[in-house]
C-alpha positions, 0 to 999 in steps of 0.5 A: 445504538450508536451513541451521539459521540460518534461522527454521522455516518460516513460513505466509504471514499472506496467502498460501493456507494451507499455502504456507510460507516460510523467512525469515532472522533479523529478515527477516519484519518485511522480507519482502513479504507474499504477496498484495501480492507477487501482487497487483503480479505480476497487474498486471504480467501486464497489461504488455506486456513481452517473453519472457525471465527476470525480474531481481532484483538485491536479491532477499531473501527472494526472495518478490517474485521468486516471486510474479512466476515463479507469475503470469508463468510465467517463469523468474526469477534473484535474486541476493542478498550474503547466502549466507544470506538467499540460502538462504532465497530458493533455498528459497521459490521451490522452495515456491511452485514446488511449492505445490498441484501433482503436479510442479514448474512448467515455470519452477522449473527454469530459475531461479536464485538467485545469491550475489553483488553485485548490480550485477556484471551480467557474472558473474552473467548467467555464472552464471546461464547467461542472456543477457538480461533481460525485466523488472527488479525493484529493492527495494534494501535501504534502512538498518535503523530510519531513518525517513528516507534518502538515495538514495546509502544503498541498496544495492545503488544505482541508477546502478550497477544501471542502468548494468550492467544497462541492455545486457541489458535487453530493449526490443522496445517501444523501452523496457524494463520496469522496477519500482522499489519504493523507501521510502514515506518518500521525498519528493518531492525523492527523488522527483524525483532518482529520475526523473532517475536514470532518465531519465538511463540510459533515456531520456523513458521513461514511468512510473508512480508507485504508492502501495499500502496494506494499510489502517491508514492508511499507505502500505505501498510506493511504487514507480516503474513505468517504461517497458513496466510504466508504465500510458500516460497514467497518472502516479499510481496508488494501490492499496489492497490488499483486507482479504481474502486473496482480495479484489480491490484497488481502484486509483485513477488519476490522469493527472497526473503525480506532480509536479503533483499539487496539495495539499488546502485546508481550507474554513472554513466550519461544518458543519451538522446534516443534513450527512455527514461521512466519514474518508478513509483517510489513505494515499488522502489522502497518495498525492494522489488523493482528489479522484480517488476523492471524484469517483467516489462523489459525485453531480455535483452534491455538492460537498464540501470539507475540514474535516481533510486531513492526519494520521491521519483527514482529514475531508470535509463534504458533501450526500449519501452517499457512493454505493459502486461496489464492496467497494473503494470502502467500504475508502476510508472509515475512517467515514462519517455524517450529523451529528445534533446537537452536544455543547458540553460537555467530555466526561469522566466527569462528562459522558459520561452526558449524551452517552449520553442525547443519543445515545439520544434519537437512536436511536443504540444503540452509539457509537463514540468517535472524538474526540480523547481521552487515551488514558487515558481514552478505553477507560473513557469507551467502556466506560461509553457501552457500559454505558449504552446497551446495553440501548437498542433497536437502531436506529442505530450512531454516532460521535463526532468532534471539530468542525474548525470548533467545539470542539465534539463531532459525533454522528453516525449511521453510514451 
């Protein structure tokens, strides 16, 4: 029974519509949405891992956990402190296990959410009247409003996750299959101690490192794919789950491992009319992969090099267009354009008339402003751009964006 300390029930913002779930108090801010949690599932569908019961010793809300039952068709055991957040996780597998059918799934009747610690492998697998596990999910709860912390601060921790579960994993393949989806906010000294933690408990195991974003440009998780879940000879992974809840997300690979993966250098030369110029979005950047990806929708002959490679919008210079494989590809790019002219002036309400008439006498119909603003008055130099040019024959859309190389102004044509 769900009890009267939980939320009412929730539609997933990205789950099919009428697939609800129960939440605790403060826990919808926490919970994994619905189509990155299926998203992983179908990636791990991919893995070669061996029949048995998924584990999650941290379970939450336990929409990972069910994700991973529906896609999988596993039976799945979530054990979590909280009887009432517990409560809730009992309640979302029941409504995924249900969701759209005439009768329960074959695998809701053979899982369990259990109240407990944790790290007590033998009472747990007791009570959960199993004896060995295919594939581990860890999410430990990390603390609440920290924009940063140690490893000896999650809970449950790892050494002792791994420590008790380690003999009742499953390793047909010589390594077992293990997920760890730890904080975005982890440097790479973190990083570097959780490879050895792992390593130190499983062995030279293979592993993956993956970034997912669902665009804004942050990366929303970062985990730690190891042994049969690691993707061979992949070392870095970025996925950018798709704007559409049914879309496919694009993934990037990079070989290298995540340690060797080099910093991005800003070029000093000046740009010039006629080149494009494009915003990559930032969680690309950050995952260290853009160079990955930037080869991939480049001609072989267009080089391109940097004019911003951190923050909110890191900007490239080059040749050509970008050519677009796919949906995933335009997703990568904040804005793209090819630079039509330079605007010297300091742009304010004095001198925005002066851009609008530039941008008209460029064709451009609708301009963006994308340049370094107070936000103060950025909406009304946007409104009166708008005003201004309205009435303009449509022929192109543009921006405008700070010159890293000048103090002036771009304006560019959208392509």
């Amino acid at each position: 029974m769900i009890t009267n300390n939980l939320e009412s029930l929730i539609q997933g913002p990205t789950a099919p519509a009428g697939l609800k779930f129960h939440l605790g108090k403060g826990a919808k801010r926490l919970a994994t949405p619905w189509q990155v949690a299926v998203d992983r599932a179908e990636r791990i569908q991919l893995c070669d891992i061996p029949k048995g019961v998924i584990l999650d010793p941290a379970c939450g809300s336990g929409i990972q956990l069910a994700a991973y039952c529906h896609v999988l068709d596993k039976a799945g055991v979530g054990i979590e402190l909280s009887n009432e957040v517990a409560i809730a996780a009992a309640g979302n597998l029941w409504r995924v296990g249900v969701f759209e059918r005439s009768e329960e799934a074959d695998w809701l009747s053979m899982s369990k959410i259990i109240v407990g610690d944790g790290t007590d492998a033998k009472s747990c697998m007791n009570l959960a009247e199993i004896s060995q596990i295919s594939f581990l999910h860890i999410d430990p709860a990390r603390p609440a409003n920290s924009r940063t912390h140690g490893l000896n601060e999650m809970r449950p921790q790892l050494p002792a996750i791994f420590a008790n579960w380690h003999t009742h994993l499953i390793a047909e393949s010589g390594s077992p299959a293990l997920l760890l989806d730890l904080s975005p906010r982890l440097s790479m000294a973190q990083c570097d101690e959780v490879e050895e933690l792992v390593r130190n408990e499983f062995g030279e195991i293979e592993m993956t490192w993956e970034w997912t974003s669902r665009g804004g440009g942050r990366v929303d998780r970062l985990s730690l794919w190891a042994g049969a879940v690691a993707e061979a000879s992949v070392g870095c992974r970025f996925v950018r789950i798709s704007p559409h809840i049914f879309g496919q997300s694009k993934v990037i690979k990079g070989e290298m491992e995540r340690n060797s993966l080099k910093p991005l250098s800003v070029g000093i030369s000046k740009v010039r009319k006629n080149e494009y110029v494009s915003i990559i979005d930032a969680a690309l950047t950050s995952s260290g992969l853009a160079e990955e990806w930037l080869n991939s929708v480049l001609a072989d002959e267009d080089a391109f090099r940097w004019l911003v490679c951190d923050g909110r919008r890191p900007m490239i210079a080059h040749s050509k267009p970008l050519q677009f494989v796919d949906e995933g590809d335009s997703i990568m790019v904040q804005t793209s354009g090819q630079i039509e002219a330079f605007f010297s002036p300091v742009l304010s309400a004095a001198t925005v008339g002066e851009l609008a008439e530039l941008a008209a006498s460029l064709g451009i119909h609708s301009l963006t402003l994308r340049a370094t603003l107070s936000p103060d008055i950025q909406p009304r130099l946007q409104s009166t751009l708008h005003r201004l040019l309205k009435h303009q024959q449509k022929h192109y859309g543009g921006f405008v964006i700070d010159d890293p190389t000048s103090s002036q102004l771009l304006v560019c044509k959208t392509v």
